[in-house]
C-alpha positions as a printed NumPy array, in Angstrom:
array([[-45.648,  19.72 , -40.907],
       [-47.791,  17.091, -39.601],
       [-45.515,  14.629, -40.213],
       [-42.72 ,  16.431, -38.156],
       [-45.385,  16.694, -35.497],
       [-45.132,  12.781, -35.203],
       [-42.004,  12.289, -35.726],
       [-41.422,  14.813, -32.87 ],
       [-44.114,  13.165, -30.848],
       [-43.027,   9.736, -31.544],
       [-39.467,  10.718, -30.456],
       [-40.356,  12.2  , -27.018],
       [-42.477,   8.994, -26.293],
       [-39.293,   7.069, -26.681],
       [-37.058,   9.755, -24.704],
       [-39.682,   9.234, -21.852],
       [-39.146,   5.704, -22.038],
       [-35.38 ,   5.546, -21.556],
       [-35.431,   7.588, -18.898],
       [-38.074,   5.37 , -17.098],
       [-35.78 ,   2.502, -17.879],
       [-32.469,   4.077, -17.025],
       [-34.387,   5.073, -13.31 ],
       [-35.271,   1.674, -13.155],
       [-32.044,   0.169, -13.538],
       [-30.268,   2.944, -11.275],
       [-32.398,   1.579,  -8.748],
       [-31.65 ,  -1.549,  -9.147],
       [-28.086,  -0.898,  -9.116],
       [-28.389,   1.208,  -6.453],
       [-29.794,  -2.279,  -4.525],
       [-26.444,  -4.017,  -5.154],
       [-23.867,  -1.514,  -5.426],
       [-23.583,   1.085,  -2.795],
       [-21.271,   4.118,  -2.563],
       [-19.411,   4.097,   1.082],
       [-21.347,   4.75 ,   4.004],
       [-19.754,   4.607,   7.636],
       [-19.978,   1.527,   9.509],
       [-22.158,   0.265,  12.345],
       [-20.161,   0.622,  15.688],
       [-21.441,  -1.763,  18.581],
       [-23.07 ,  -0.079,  21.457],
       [-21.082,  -1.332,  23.966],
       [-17.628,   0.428,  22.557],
       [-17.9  ,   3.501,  21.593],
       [-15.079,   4.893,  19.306],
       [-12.96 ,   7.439,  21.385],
       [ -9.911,   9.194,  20.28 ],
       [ -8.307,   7.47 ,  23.883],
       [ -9.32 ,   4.706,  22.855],
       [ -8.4  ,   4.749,  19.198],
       [ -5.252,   5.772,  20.155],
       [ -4.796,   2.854,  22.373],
       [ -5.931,   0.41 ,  20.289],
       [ -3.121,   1.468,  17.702],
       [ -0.527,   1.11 ,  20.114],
       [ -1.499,  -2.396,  21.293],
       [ -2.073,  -3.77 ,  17.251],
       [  1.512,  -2.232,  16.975],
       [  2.652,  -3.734,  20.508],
       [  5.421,  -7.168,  20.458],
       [  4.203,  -7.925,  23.878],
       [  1.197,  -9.552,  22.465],
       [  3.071, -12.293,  21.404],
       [  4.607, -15.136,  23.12 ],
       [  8.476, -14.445,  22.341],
       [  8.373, -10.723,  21.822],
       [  8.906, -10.745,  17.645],
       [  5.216, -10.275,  16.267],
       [  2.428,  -8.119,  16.538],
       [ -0.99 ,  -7.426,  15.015],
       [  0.795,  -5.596,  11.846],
       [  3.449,  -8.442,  11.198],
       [  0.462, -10.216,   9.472],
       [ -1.596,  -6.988,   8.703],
       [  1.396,  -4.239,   7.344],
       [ -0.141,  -0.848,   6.56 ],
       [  2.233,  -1.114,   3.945],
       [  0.779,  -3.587,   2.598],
       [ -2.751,  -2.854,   2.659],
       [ -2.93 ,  -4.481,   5.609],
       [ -2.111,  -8.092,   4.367],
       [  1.572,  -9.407,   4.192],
       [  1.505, -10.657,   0.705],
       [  2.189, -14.219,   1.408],
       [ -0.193, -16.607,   0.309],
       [  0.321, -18.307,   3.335],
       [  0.36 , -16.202,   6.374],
       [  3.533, -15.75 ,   8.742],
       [  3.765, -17.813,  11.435],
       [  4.925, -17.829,  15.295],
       [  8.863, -18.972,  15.028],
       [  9.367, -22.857,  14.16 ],
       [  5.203, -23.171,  13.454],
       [  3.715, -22.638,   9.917],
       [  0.455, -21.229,   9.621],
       [ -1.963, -22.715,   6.762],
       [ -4.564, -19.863,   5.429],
       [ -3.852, -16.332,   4.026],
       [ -4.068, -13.246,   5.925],
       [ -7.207, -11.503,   4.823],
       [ -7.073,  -7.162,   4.609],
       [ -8.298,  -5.372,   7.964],
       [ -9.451,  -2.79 ,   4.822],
       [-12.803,  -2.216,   5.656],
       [-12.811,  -4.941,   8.222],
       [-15.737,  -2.968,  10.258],
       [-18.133,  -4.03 ,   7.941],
       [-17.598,  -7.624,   8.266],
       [-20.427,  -9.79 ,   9.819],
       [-17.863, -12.819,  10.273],
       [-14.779, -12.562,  10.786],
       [-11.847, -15.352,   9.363],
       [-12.073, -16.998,   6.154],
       [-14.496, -19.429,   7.54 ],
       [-16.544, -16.881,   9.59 ],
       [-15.169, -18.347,  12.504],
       [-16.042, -14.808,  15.035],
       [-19.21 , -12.673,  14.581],
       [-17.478,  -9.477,  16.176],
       [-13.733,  -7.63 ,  16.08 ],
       [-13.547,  -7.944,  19.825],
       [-14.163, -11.222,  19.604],
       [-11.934, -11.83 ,  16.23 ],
       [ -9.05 , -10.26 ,  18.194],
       [ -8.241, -12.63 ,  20.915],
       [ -7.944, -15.182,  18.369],
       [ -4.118, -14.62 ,  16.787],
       [ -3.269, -13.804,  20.209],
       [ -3.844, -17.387,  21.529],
       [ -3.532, -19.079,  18.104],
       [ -0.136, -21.45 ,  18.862],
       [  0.972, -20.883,  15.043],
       [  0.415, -16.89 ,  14.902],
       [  1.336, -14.854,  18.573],
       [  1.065, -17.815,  20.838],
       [  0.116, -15.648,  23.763],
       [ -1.421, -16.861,  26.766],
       [ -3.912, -14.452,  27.726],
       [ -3.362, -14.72 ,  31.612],
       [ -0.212, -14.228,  31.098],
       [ -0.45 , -11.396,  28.762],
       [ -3.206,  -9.214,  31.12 ],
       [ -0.2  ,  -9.272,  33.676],
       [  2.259,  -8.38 ,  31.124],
       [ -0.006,  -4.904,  29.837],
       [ -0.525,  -4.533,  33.233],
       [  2.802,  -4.205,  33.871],
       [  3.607,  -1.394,  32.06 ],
       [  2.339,   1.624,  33.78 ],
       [  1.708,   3.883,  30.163],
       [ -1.02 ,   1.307,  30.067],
       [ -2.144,   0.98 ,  33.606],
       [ -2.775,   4.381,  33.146],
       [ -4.392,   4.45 ,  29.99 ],
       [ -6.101,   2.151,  30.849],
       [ -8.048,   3.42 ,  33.418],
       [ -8.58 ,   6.684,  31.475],
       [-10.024,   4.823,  28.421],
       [-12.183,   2.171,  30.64 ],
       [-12.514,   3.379,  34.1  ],
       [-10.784,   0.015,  35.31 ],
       [ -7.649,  -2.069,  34.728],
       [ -6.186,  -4.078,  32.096],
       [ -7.908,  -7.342,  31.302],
       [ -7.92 ,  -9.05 ,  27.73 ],
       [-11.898,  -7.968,  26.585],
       [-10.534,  -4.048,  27.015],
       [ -7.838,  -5.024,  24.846],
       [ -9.544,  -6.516,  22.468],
       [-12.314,  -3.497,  22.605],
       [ -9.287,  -1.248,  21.969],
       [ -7.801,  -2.953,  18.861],
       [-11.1  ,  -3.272,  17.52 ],
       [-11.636,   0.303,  17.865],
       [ -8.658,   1.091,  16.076],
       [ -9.621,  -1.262,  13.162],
       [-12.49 ,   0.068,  12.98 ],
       [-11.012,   3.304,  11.605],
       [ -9.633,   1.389,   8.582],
       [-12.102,   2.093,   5.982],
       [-11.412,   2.407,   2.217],
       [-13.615,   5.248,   0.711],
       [-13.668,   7.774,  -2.44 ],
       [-12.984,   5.145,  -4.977],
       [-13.335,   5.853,  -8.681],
       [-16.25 ,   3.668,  -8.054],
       [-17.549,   5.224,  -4.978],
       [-17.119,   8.899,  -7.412],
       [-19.084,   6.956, -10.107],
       [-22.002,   5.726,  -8.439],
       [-22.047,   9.341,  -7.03 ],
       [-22.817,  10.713, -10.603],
       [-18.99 ,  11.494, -12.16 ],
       [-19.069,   9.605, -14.914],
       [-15.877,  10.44 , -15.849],
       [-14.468,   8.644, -12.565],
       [-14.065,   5.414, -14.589],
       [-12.483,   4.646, -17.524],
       [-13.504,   3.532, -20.381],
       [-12.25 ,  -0.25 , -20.028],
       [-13.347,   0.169, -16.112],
       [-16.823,   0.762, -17.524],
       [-16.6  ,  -1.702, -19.972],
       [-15.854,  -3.88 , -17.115],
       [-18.517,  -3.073, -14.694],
       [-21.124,  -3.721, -17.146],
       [-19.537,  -7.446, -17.244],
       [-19.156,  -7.263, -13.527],
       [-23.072,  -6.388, -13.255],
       [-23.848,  -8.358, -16.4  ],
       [-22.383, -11.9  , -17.621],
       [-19.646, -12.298, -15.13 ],
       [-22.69 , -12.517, -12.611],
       [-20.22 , -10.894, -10.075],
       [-23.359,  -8.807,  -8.154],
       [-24.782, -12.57 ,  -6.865],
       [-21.905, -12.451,  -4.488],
       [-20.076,  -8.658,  -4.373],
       [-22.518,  -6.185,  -3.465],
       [-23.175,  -3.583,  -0.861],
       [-20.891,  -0.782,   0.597],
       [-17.949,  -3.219,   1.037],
       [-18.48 ,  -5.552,  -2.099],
       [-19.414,  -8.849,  -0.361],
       [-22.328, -10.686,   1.117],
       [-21.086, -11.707,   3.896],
       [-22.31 , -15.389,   3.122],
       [-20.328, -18.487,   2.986],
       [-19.7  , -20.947,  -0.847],
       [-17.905, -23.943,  -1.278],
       [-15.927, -23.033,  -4.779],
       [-13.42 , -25.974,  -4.67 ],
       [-10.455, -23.583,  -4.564],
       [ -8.002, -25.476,  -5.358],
       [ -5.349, -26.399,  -2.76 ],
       [ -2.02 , -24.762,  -2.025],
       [  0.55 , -27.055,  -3.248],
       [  2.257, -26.148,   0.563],
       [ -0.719, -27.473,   2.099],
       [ -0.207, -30.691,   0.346],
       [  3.318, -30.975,   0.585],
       [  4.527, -29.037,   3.65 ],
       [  4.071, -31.678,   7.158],
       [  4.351, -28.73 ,   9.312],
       [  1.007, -26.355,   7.361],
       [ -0.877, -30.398,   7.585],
       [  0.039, -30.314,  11.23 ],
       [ -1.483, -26.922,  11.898],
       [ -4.678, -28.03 ,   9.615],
       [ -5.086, -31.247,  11.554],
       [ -4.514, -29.432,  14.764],
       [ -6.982, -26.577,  14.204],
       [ -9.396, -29.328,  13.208],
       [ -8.819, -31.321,  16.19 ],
       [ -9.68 , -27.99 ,  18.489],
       [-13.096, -28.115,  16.523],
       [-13.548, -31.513,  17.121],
       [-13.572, -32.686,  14.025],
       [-13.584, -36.981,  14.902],
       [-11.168, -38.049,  11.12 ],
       [ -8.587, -34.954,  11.714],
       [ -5.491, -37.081,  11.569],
       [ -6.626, -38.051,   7.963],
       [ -7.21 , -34.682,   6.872],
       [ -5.906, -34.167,   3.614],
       [ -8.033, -30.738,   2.603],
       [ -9.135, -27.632,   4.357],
       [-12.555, -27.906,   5.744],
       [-13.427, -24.539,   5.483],
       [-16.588, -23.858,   7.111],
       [-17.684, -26.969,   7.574],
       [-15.51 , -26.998,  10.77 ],
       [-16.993, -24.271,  12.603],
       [-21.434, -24.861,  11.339],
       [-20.645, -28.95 ,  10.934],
       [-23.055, -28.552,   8.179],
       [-21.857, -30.817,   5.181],
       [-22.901, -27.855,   2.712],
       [-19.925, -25.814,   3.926],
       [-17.182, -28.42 ,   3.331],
       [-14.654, -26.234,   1.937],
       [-16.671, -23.607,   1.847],
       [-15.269, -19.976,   2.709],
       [-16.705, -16.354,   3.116],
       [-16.801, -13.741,   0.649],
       [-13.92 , -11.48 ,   0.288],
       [-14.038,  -7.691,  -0.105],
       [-13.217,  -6.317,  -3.064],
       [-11.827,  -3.031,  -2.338],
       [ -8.165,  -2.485,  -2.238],
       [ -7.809,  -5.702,  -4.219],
       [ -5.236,  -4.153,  -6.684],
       [ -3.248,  -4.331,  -3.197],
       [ -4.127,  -7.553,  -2.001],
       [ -3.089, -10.737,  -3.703],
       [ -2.508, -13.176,  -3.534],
       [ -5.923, -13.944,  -3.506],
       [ -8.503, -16.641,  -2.079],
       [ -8.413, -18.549,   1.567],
       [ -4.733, -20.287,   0.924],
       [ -2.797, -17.524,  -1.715],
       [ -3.233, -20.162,  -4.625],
       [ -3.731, -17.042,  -7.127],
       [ -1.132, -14.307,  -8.005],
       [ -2.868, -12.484, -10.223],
       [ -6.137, -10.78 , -10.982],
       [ -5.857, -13.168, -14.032],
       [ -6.416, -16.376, -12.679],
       [ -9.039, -15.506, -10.373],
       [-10.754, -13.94 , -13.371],
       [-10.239, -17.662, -15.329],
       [-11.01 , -19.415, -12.201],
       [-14.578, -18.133, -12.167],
       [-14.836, -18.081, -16.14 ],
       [-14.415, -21.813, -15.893],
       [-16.967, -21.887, -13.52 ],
       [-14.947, -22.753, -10.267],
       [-13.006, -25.672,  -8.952],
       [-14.211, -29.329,  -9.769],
       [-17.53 , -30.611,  -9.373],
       [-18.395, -27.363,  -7.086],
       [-22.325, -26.488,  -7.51 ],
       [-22.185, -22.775,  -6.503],
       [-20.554, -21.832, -10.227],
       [-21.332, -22.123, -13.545],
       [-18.652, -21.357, -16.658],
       [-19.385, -17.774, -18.241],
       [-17.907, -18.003, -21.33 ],
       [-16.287, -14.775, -21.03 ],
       [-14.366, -13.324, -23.815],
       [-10.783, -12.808, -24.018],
       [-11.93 ,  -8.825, -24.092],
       [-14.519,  -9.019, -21.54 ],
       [-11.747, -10.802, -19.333],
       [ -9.42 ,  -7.294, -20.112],
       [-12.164,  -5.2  , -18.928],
       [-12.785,  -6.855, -16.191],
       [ -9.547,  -6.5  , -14.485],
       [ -9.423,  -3.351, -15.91 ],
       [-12.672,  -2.534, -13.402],
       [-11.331,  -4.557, -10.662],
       [ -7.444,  -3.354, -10.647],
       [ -8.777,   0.706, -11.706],
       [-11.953,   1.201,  -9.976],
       [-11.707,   0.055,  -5.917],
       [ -9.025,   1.679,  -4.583],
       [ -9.571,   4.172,  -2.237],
       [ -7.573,   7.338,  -0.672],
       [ -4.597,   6.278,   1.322],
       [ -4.95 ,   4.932,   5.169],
       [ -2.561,   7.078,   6.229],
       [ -1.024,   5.668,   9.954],
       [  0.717,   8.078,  11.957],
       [  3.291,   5.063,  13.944],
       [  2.374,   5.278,  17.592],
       [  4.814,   5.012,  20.665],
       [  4.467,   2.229,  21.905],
       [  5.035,   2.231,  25.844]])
């Protein structure tokens, strides 16, 4: 009897201690992965239904581009997850463009904006394609008259803003309406909300590698998976960077803009570099989201991946040559299978449903 006394004693000791240690480790968990939340809207616009609604006509509108054949969703297709699937991004007619379009998914959370960061703010992020001469090629004089021109909007307009047309309240509209894109109830989101049944077995197998030895959590944490910080990986190029004259021109060019003195030479994208001119940020790009990225290759700055797969082996080998920000993780074939199993099962959310607006 005495002895079952200890034994029963000795048992609840240890009982106490796992749950101490499982607490412990939620909470640190809970530090790095984060189920959704909503998103921080800017003070100075406020999401309206007018204005929501606006937005979505404009981001669906071919007057925002120079020759009437593109508009925000050419690059960023609902039916696509809001990418286009190339791994180089579409281009204004007889231009090429030279970096992948990244998924609006989520895109409120974003503290930069562009693979190198680039614009702090959607308003601000929105002007950009607009402008860009190898994406809309708009000029923005030009296109207030144009919107202006159109009475729907003149009207609209003044509902939504209390004035007229000019290119900031168009931009404040589209970024309204991309801020409604948010991915949410993932098996993930499900799981860190206590059903452990949301994930499968592999997908669990696989978050414990993503948390664990694939040291994924350094750089994908939070509500929307990333930091939000900036690492030179040495991706390596996209063969049409190297061999396509018309994606160098549009690198050198884009360089040039940021006054970058050796652009004619420029064999490599800069990355970063371009917009902080710090050398530590030579090639280096912000860190993607990872929800929706079952839907989104292919993957990194330029489309060099296809597949889940290689970006998995990329990172196992510890990155691109001579970069400093990985190491190799010896990852086995296994831990590989259940990590794509996490990535490809586990951060989808529900559908973005988009009800087509009429555009004026």
């Amino acid at each position: 009897m005495r002895r079952d006394k200890m034994v029963r004693r000795l048992c609840n000791e240890l009982l106490s201690l796992f749950i101490v240690l499982l607490m412990s480790t939620a909470a640190v968990y809970a530090d790095d992965l984060v189920s959704f939340r909503p998103a921080t809207v800017p003070v100075h616009n406020p999401q309206t239904p007018e204005k929501i609604e606006l937005g979505k006509k404009l981001f669906f509108d071919r007057r925002l581009s120079g020759d009437g054949t593109m508009n925000c969703g050419t690059c960023h297709n609902p039916e696509l997850a809001f990418t286009d699937e190339l791994d180089i991004s579409l281009s204004y007619p007889t231009t090429k463009n030279w970096r992948n379009s990244p998924t609006l998914v989520n895109v409120a959370y974003r503290k930069y904006l562009f693979h190198d960061g680039r614009a702090k703010t959607l308003e601000e992020q929105a002007l950009f394609p607009m402008m860009s001469a190898f994406e809309m090629n708009k000029n923005l004089d030009y296109l207030e008259e144009h919107i202006r021109s159109v009475p729907e909007y003149a009207a609209e307009f003044s509902k939504v803003f209390g004035g007229e047309v000019t290119r900031e309240r168009i931009a404040m509209a589209i970024a309204a309406f991309e801020r409604t894109l948010i991915s949410a109830n993932t098996p993930l989101d499900k799981y860190l909300a206590g059903d452990l049944k949301a994930l499968s077995g592999d997908a669990k197998k696989g978050l414990t590698v993503f948390r664990g030895k694939g040291k994924c959590l350094e750089c994908h944490k939070g509500a929307d998976l990333s930091d939000d910080k900036f690492y030179a990986l040495n991706v390596p190029e996209n063969p049409k960077l190297l061999n396509e004259p018309m994606v160098t021109a549009t690198m050198r060019f884009v360089a040039k803009v940021y006054h970058y003195e050796d652009y004619r030479n420029l064999k490599e994208d800069p990355g970063r570099y371009l917009i902080s001119k710090d050398m530590k940020d030579w090639k280096a790009f912000r860190t993607p989201t990872l929800r929706e990225i079952s839907k989104t290759a292919p993957y990194m700055h330029n489309g060099v991946f296809s597949t889940l797969e290689e970006v998995i082996e990329f990172f196992d080998r510890g990155g691109g040559r001579d970069n400093t920000a990985l190491k190799p993780l010896g990852l086995t074939p296994e831990e590989k299978k259940y990590m794509k199993a996490f990535l490809a099962e586990s951060l989808s959310g529900d559908d973005i449903v988009i009800k087509y607006p009429v555009v004026p």
